[in-house]
PAMAR-36687 format. One line per field, with one value per residue: residue in one letter; y negated, x negated, z negated of N, C-alpha, C, O in turn. Coordinates in steps of 0.02 Angstrom, whole numbers. Atoms other than C-alpha are relative to their C-alpha. Layout:
# residues N
resn <- [A, ...];
nY <- [Y, ...];
nX <- [X, ...];
nZ <- [Z, ...];
caY <- [Y, ...];
caX <- [X, ...];
caZ <- [Z, ...];
cY <- [Y, ...];
cX <- [X, ...];
cZ <- [Z, ...];
oY <- [Y, ...];
oX <- [X, ...];
oZ <- [Z, ...];
# end
This chain:
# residues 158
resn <- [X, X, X, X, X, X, X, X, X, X, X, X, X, X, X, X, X, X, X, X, X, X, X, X, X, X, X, X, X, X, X, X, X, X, X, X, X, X, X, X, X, X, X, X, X, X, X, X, X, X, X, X, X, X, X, X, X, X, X, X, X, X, X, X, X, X, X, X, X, X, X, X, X, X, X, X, X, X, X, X, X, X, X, X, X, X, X, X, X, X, X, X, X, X, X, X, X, X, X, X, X, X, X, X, X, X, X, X, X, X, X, X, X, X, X, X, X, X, X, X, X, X, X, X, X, X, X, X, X, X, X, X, X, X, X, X, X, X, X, X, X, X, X, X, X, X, X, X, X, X, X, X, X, X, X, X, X, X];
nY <- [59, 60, 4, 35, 91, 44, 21, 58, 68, 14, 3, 65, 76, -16, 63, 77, 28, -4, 54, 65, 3, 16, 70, 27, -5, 48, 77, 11, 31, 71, 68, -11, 24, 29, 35, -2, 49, 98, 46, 29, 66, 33, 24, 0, 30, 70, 49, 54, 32, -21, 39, 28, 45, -31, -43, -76, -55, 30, -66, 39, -14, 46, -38, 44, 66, 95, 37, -34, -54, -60, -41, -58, -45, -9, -67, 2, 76, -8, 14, -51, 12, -38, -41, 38, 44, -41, 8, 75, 7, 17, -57, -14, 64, 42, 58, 8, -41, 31, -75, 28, 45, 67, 32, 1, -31, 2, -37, -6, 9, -7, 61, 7, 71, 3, -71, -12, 69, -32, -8, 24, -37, 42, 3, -65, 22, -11, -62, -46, -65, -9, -7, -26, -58, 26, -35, 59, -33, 0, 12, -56, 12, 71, 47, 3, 55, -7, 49, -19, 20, -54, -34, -7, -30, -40, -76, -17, 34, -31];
nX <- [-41, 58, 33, -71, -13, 48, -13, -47, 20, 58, -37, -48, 18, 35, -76, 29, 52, -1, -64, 39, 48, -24, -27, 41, 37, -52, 18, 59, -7, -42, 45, 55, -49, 6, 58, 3, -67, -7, 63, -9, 11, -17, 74, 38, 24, -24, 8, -3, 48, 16, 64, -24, -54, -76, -2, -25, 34, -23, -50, -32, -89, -72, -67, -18, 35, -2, -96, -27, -41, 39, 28, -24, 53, 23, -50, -86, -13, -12, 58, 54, 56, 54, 47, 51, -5, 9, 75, -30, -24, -73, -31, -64, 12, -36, 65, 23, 72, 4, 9, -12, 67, -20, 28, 23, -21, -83, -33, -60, -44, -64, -49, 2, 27, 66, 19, 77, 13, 67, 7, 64, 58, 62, 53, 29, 48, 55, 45, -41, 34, -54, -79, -63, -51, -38, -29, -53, -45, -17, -50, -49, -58, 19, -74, -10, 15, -30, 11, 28, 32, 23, 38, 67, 27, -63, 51, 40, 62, 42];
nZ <- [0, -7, -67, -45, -10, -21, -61, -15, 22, -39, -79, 16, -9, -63, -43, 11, -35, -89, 1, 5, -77, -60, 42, -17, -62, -47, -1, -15, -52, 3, 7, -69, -40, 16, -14, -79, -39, 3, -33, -69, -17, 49, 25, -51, 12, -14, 15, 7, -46, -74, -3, -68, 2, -27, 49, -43, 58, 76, -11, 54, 29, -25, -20, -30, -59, 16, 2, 69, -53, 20, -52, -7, -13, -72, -33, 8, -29, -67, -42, -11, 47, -37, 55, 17, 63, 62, 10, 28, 49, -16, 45, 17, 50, -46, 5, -71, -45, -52, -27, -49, -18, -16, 30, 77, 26, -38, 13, -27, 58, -2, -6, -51, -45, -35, -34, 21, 7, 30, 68, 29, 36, 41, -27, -3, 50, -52, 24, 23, 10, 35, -5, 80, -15, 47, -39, -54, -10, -83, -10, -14, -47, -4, -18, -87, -25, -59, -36, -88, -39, -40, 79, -16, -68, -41, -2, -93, 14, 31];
caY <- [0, -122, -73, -127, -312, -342, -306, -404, -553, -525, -502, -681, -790, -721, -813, -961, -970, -934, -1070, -1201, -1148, -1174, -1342, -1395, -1347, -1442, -1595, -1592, -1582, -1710, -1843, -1778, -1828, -1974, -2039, -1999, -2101, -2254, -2274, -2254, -2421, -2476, -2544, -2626, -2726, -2915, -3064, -3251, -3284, -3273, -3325, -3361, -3534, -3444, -3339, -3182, -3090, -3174, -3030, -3133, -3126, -3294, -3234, -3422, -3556, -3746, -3775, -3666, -3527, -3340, -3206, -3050, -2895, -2860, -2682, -2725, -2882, -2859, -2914, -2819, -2782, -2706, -2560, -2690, -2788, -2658, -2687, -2870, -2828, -2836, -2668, -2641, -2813, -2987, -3095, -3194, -3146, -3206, -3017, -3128, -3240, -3394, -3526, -3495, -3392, -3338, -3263, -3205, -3284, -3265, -3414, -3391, -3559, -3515, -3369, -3376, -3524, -3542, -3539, -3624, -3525, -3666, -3678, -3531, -3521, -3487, -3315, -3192, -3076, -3071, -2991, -2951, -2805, -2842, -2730, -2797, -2763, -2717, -2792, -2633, -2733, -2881, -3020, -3010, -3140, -3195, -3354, -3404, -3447, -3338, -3219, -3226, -3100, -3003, -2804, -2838, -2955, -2804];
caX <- [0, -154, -224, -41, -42, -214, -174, -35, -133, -270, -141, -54, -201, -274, -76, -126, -296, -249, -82, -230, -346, -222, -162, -335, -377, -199, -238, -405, -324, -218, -341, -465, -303, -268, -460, -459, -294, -344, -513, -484, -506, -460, -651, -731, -881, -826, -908, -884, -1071, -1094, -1243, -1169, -1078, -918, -906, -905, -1002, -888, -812, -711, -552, -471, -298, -232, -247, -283, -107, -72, 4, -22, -118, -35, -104, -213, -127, 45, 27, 148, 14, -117, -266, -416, -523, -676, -617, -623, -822, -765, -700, -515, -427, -286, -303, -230, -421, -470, -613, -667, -655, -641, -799, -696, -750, -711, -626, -434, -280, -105, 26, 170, 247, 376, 328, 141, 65, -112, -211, -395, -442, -562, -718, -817, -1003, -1106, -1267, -1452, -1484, -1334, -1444, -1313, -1146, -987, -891, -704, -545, -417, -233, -146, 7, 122, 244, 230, 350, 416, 368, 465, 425, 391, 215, 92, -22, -185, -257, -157, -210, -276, -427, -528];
caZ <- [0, -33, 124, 210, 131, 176, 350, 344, 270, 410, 565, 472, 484, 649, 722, 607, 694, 864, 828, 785, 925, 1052, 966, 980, 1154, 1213, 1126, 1195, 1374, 1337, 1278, 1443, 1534, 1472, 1488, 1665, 1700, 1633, 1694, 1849, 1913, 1746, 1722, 1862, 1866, 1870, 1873, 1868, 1980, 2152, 2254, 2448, 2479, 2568, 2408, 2518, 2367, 2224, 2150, 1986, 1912, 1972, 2019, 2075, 2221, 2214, 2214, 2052, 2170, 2093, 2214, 2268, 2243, 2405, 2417, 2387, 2501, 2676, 2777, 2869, 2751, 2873, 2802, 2818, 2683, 2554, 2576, 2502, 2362, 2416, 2317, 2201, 2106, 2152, 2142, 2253, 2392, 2552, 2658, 2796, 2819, 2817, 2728, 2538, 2432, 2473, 2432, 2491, 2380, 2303, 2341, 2465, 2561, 2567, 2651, 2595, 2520, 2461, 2273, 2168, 2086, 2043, 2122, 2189, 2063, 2117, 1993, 1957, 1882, 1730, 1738, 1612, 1626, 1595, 1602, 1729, 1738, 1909, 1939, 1995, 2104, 2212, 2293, 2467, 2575, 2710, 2829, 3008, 2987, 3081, 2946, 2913, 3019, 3149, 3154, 3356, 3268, 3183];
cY <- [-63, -16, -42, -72, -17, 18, -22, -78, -8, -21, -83, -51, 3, -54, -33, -27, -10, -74, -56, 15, -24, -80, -44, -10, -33, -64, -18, -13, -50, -87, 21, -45, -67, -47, 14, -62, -60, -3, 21, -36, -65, -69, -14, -41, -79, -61, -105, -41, 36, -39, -43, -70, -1, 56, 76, 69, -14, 64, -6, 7, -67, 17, -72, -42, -76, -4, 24, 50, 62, 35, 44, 43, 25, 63, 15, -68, 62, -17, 37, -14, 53, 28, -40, -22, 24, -16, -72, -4, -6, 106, -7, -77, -71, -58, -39, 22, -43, 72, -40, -31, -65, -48, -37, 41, -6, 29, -5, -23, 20, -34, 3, -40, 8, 60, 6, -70, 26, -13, -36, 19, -17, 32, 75, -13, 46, 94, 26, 56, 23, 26, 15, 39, -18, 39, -15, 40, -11, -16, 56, -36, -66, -42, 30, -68, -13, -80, -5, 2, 67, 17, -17, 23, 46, 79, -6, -41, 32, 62];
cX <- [-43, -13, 56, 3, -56, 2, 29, -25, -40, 32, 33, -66, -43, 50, -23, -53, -2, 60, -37, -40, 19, 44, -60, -22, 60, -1, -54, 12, 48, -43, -42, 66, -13, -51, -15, 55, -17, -59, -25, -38, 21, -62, -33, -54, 14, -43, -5, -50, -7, -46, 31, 50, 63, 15, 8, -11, 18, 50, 31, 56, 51, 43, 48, -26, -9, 32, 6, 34, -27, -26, 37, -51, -21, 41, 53, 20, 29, -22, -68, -53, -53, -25, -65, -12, 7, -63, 3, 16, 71, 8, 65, 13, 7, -66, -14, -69, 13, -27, -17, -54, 39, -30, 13, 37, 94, 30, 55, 35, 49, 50, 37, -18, -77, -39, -54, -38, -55, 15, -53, -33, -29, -54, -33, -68, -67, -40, 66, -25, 42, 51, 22, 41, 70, 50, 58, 60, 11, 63, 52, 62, -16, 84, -13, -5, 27, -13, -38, -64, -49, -43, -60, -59, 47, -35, -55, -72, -52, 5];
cZ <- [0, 35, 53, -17, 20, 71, 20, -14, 71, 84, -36, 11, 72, 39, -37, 53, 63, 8, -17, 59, 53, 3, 22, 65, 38, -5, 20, 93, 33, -4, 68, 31, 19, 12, 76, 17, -7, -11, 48, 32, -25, -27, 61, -12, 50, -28, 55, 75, 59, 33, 90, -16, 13, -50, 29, -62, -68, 4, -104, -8, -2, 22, 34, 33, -33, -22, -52, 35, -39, 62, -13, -3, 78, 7, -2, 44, 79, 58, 9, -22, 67, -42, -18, -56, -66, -37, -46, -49, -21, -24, -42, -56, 36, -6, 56, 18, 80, 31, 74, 53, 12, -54, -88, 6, 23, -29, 21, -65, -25, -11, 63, 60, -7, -2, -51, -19, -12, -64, -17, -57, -7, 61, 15, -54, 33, -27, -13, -36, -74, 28, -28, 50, -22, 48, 26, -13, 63, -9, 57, 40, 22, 29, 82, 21, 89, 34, 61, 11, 12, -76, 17, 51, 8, -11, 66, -33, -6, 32];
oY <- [-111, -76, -85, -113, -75, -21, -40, -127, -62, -59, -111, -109, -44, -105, -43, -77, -48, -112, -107, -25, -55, -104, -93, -59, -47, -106, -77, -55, -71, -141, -31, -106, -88, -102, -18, -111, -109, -35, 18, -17, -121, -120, 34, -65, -92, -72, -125, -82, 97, -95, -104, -72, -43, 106, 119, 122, 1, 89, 35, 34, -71, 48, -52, -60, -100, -24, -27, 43, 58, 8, 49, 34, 40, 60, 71, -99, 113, -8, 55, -69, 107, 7, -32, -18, -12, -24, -71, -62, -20, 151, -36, -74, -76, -116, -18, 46, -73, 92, -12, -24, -98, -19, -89, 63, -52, 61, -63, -1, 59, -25, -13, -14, -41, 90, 36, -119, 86, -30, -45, 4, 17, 75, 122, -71, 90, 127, -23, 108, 83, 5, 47, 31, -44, 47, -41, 98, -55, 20, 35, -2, -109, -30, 54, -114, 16, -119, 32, 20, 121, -16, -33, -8, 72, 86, 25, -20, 7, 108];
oX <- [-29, -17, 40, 19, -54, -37, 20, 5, -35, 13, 56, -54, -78, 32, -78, -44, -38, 54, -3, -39, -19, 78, -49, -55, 49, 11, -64, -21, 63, -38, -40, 58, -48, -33, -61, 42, -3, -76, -86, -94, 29, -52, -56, -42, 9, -47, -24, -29, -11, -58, 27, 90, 102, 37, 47, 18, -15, 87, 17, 91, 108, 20, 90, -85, 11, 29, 13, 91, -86, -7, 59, -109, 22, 85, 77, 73, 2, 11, -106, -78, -30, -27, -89, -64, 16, -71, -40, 15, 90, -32, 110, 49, -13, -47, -13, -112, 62, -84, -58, -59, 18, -63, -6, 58, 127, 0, 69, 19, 77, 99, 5, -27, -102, -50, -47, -22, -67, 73, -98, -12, -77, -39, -17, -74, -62, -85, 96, 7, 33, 65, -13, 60, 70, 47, 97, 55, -15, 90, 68, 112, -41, 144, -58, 14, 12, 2, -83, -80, -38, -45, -81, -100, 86, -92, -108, -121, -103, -31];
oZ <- [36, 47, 95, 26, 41, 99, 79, 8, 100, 129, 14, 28, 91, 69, -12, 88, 96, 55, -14, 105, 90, 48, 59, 81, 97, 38, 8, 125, 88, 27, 100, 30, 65, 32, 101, 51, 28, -61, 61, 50, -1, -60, 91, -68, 110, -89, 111, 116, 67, 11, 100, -62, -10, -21, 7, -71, -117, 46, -148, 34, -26, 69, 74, 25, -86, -80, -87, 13, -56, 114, -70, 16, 119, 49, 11, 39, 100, 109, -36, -12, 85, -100, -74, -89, -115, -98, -91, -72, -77, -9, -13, -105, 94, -11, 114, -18, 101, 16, 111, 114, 59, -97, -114, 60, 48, -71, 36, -120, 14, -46, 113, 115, 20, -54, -104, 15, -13, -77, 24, -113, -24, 102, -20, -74, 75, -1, -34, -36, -85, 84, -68, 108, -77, 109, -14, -32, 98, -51, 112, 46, -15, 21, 117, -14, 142, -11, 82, 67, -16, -128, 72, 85, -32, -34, 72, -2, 20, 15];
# end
């Protein structure tokens, strides 16, 4: 009879241990999860200095124009984005960038009355050899934009 409860004690904490083992190894691929999802393109490297005068290589977190206008996110904007302009810094985030080579910094708005405007990022500077890491949110939905005037660039350009 001794021999019968201590195999009952031994078969009872073997299910305890296996009912924490498998506890542990689900919350473990839960947090893996989790740290995959949200850094992503949760963490990019962003900063403020850029060395070109057409900011082609400003890759900052201004998000509005002159005017006070917000930026759309480049990949939720209804206007044709070329694969080029990826190289630019143009992705899932509404900053401005100059993908273009025009002559500053830009962005699609979301003002219905104005397509695209430039932005102001302050001066280019002569050493960038600094940069800050900083983690951006993505704006998950944009505006529709509807008006006659012609877009930025057409698809036949690139």
């Amino acid at each position: 009879m001794e021999d019968n409860l201590g195999t009952q004690f031994c078969k009872r904490n073997i299910v305890v241990i296996l009912i924490i083992c498998i506890a542990v190894v689900a919350l473990i691929v839960i947090l893996v999860t989790v740290l995959v999802l949200t850094t992503g393109h949760a963490e990019r490297e962003l900063t403020e200095c850029y060395l070109e005068l057409d900011g082609s290589d400003y890759r900052g977190i201004v998000n509005t124009t002159i005017d006070g206008n917000a930026c759309q996110v480049w990949t939720s904007s209804q206007y044709y984005i070329p694969d080029v302009w990826y190289e630019f810094g143009v992705d899932d985030h509404n900053f401005c960038r100059n993908p273009d080579g025009d002559v500053g910094v830009w962005c699609y708005t979301s003002n219905p009355n104005v397509r695209w405007q430039y932005c102001d990022i302050g001066s280019p500077r002569e050493d960038c050899s600094v940069t800050t890491t900083a983690r951006t949110t993505v704006t998950l939905f944009s505006t529709q934009i509807s008006t006659n005037e012609p877009d930025k660039v057409t698809e036949g350009e690139f």
